[in-house]
N, C-alpha and C positions, 0 to 999 in steps of 0.2 A: 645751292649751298643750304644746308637744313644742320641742326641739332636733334644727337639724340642722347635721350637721359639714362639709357643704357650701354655697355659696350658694345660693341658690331656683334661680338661672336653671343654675344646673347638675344639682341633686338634682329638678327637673320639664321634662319635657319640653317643654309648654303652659303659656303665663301668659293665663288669660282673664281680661281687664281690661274693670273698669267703665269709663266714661269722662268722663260732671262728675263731678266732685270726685275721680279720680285724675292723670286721663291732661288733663284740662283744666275751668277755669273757668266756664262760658260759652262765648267765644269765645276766652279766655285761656289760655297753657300755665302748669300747675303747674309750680313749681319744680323743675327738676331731671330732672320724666319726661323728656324728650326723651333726652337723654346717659344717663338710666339705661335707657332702653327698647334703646338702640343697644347698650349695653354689654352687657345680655343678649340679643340677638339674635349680637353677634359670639360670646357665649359658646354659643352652640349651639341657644337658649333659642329657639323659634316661638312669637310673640302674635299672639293672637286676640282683639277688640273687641267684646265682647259688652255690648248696650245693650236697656235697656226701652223704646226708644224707638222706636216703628213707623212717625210719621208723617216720615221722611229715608228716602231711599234709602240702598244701601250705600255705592253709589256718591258720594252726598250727604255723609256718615260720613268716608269713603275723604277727601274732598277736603279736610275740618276739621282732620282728624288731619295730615294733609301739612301746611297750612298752620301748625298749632302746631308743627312741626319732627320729628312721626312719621312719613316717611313707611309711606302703608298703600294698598292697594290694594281694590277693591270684595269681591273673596275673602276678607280678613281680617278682614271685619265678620258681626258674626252678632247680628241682630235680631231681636225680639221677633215680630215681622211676619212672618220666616220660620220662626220654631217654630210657630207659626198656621197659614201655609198648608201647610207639612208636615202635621200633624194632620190638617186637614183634606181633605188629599190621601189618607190613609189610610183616611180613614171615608167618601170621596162619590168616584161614577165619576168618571173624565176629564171634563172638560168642566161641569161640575156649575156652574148658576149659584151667586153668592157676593156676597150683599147687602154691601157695602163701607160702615158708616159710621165715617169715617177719609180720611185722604190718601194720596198717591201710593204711600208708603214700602208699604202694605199692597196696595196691587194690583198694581205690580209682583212684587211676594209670591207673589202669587195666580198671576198670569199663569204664572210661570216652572216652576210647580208644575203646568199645567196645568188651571186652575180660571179663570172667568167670571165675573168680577167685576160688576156691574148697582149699579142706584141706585134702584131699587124695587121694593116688595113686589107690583106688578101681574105682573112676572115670574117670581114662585112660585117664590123663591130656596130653595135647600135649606138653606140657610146664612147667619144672621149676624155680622159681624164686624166688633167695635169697637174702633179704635184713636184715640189722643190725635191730635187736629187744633187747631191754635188758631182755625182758620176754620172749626169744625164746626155748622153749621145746624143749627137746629128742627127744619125741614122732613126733613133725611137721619135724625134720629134717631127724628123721627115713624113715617119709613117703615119703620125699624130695628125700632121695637118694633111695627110692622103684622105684619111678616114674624114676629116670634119669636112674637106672640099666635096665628099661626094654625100655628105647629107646626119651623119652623127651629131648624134648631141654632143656641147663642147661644155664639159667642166672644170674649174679651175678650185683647187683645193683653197687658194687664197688668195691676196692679190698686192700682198707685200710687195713694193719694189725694193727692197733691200733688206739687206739680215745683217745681224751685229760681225763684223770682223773682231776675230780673238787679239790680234797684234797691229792694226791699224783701221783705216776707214772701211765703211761697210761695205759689204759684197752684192752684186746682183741677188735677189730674188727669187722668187718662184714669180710674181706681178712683173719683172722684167721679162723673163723666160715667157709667158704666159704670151707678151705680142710677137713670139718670132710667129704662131700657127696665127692669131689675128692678122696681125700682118699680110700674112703670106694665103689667108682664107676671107677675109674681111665678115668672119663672122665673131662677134663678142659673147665670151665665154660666161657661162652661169659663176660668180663663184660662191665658196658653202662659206669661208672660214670668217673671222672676225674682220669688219665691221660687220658684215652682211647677216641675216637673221638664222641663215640652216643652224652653225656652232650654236649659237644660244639655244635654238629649240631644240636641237641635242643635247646640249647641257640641260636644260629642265626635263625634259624627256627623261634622262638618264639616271640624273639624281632624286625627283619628283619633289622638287624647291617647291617650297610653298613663298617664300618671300628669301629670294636670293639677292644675293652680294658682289656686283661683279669686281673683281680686287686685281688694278693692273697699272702699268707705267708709263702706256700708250695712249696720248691721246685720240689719234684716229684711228686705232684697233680697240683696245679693250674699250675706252670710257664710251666712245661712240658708239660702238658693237652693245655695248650696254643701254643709251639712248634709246637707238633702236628698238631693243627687247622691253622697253619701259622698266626695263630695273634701275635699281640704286646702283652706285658705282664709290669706290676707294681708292684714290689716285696716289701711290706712293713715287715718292723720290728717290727709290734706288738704280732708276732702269735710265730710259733714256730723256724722260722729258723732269726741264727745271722748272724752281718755281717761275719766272719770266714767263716760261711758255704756256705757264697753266695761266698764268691771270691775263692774258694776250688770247687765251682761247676763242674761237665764236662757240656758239651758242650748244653745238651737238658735240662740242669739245670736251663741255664741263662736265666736272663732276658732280656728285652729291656734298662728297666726304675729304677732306686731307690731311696725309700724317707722312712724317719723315720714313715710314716703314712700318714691318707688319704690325709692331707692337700698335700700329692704330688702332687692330681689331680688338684690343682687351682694354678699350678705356672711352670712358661718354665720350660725345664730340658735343664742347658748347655750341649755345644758338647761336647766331650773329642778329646782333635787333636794330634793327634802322628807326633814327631817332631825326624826322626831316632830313637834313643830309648828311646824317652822321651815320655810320657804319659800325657797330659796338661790341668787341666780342670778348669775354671779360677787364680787361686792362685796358685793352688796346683800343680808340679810334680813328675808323678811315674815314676822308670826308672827301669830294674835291674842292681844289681850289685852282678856278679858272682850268687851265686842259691839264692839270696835274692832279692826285691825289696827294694828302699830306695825311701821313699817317704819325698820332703821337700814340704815348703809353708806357707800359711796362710787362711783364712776363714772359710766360712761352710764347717765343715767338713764330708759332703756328698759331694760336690763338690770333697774332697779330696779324698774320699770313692767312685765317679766314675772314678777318674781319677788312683787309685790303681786296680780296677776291670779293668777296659781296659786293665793294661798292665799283671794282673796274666790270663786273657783269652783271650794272644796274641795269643795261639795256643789251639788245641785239647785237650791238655793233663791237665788233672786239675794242678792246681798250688797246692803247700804242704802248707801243715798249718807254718810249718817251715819258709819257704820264704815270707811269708806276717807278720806275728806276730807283729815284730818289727813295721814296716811302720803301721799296724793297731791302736798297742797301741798306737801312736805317734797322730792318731785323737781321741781317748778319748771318743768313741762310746758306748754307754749302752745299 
């Protein structure tokens, strides 16, 4: 947890944004991104789209974001589908076939990297690579794990076990789909996308971030994926994690930064100053007492909500849901 006496969109150069549950719902704009994404763009701010998601083209990406009121171009997206065939382009000549089980989003991937995408193991792929399709056959994943039993490299675009459900709980994965060829091959799959490092060094690769932003709603995708890449990280409350589960984090969990949404990125972020065991972030302080923290004060209560964070991730050890509850309900957070 750090202050900074500038807004985001001016103290980073790059804002890599998740995209459900920041930048949009579904097919729904989050409140707010649109006019706050413009607002750091005119402030100098260059966003980058960086998503787990292989089976959209960029261009496919590119047309969503327009429509929810981002305008973005096919350049400003960076897919989990191109950290893969990047990779892959490193490790297999030109031309290299490239078992595809997956949709479009990954073979155009492929192609533009100069790799040969095929649809069976009879063409002695060097390569396979599995990305989320909701139309994804038996049969293609049959051939998938044909190709990885006799000796293919096995990539996995990413390793979500679940994707948000538009009308109820969430759906399998591409990270579930990913163990029917494990399984059935016992070999463990490379994957490129968020937490793991490929997407990030695609993402700076791509954009050429001097000091990027990674801005998401995940804790064990974007903000870890962020860890990982030693960037700073903006954890918003529109997607799927609450404030509870941020301050319950362990350690590769947390963020840098917190704000109800994107207008985080157009405004300083106070310090939090620890004062012996006090926690102080302007009105607000967290302290413990005995296995609870007591949080008093007055204002924004984010201000109060970093200054609770600071002191439940004074050490290592995640803090309990038990120990903050109290101190949470007392900011009135939705």
């Amino acid at each position: 947890m750090r202050g900074s006496d500038r807004p985001l969109s001016e103290a980073y150069d790059v804002a890599l944004l998740d995209l459900d549950g920041v930048v949009y719902v579904g097919h729904h704009p989050v409140h707010a991104a649109a006019e706050s994404l413009a607002k750091a763009r005119a402030a100098g701010q260059r966003l980058a789209f960086v998503t787990n998601n292989a089976s959209r083209t960029p261009s496919a990406v590119a047309a969503l974001l327009t429509r929810v009121g981002v305008p973005a171009t096919a350049e400003d997206v960076v897919t989990s589908a191109q950290a893969a065939a990047r990779l892959l382009a490193e490790r297999l000549p030109a031309n290299s076939k490239v078992l595809v089980v997956g949709g479009m989003g990954l073979r155009q991937a492929l192609y533009t990297r100069g790799l040969r995408p095929v649809s069976t193991a009879s063409e002695r792929p060097a390569a396979v690579v599995q990305g989320y399709d909701p139309n994804l056959s038996y049969g293609l994943i049959a051939e998938g794990a044909k190709a990885v039993g006799e000796g293919a490299l096995f990539l996995g675009s990413n390793g979500d076990f679940t994707i948000p459900g538009a009308d109820g709980p969430p759906k399998p994965g591409n990270g579930s789909l990913l163990q029917v060829i494990r399984t059935a091959t016992g070999v463990e799959p490379i994957v490129t996308g968020k937490p793991e490092r490929p997407l990030h060094h695609e993402s700076i690769i791509r954009t050429g971030a001097q000091r990027p932003l990674v801005v998401g709603d995940r804790l064990d995708t974007d903000i870890e994926g962020a860890n990982n890449g030693e960037a700073d990280s903006l954890l918003v409350f529109t997607g799927v994690t609450d404030p509870l589960t941020a301050l319950t984090a362990e350690p590769r969990h947390r963020p840098t930064y917190l704000a109800a949404d994107l207008t985080g990125l157009l405004v300083p972020h106070p310090d939090v100053r620890q004062d012996g065991d006090a926690y102080q972030c302007v009105g607000w302080t967290a302290r413990w007492d005995g296995d609870q923290i007591a949080l008093t004060g007055e204002g924004d209560p984010y201000d109060g909500l970093r200054a609770l964070a600071a002191a439940a991730w004074r050490t290592d050890i995640p803090a309990t849901p038990e120990s903050v509850k109290s101190a949470l309900t007392h900011l009135a957070l939705h």
